[in-house]
Structures are given as C-alpha cells and as structure tokens.
N, C-alpha and C positions, 0 to 999 in steps of 0.2 A: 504493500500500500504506500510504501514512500513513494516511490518516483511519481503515484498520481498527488499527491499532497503536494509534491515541491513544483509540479507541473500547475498548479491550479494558484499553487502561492507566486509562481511565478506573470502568469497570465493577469493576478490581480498587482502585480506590481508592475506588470507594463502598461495596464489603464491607468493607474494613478497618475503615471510619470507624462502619460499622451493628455489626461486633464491638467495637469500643472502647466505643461507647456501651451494647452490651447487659450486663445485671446478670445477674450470674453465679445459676447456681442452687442452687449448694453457699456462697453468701454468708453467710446463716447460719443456726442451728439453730433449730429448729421444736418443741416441744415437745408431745406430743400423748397424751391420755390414752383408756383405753377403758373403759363402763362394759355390764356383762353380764348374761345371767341365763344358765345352762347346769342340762338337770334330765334327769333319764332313766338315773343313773351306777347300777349295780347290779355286785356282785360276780362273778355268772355271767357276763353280759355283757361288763364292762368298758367300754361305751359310754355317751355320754353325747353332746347336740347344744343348741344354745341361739342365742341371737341377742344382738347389743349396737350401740353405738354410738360411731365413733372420734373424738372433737373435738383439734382443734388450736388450737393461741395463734394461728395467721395467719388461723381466720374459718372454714377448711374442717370438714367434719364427713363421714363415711361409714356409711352402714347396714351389719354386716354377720352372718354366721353363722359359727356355731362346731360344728368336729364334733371331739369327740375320742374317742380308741378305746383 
C-alpha cells in the first residue's frame, strides 16, 4: 500500500504547488468602456434596439446588441 499512499500524496502536492502559482482572476480591475448607436425609440412603442462595441484596458473587445423596451 505505500507506493499508492506516496503516489496520491504526491499528486496532492503537485495541485497545491499549480494553485500557488496560478494568478488569481479577481487580481485586478479591468476597466472597460462601451460605444453604441441604438434608433427605433418612439413614444407609442417605447422600443428601441441598436448595436455597439465593448473595449477593455487588458486588449479584449466584444460585439454586441442592445434591445431596450
């Protein structure tokens, strides 16, 4: 029964060592702006739908769509 004991202590010491080294993902804050165009808003309706774009300081960017009602 040793080599499964020292095999299983070892497996739980190489997760430890790969969560010590991983960088947290709430590390720090990301700041991200979105720019739009939304058209269709009328009084009877109240709706409106449009599309933009979401850019961040870390590089990422997202297409997206807007409905609002």
């Amino acid at each position: 029964m040793k080599p499964v004991w020292i095999g299983g202590v070892a497996s739980v010491a190489m997760m430890v060592s790969l969560f010590a080294l991983a960088q947290p993902a709430w590390g720090g804050s990301t700041k991200c702006t979105m720019k739009y165009s939304l058209a269709g808003w009328s009084a009877g309706y109240s709706t409106a739908s449009g599309s933009g774009t979401v850019k961040c300081d870390n590089g990422q960017s997202a297409r997206v769509s807007l409905q609002a009602s």
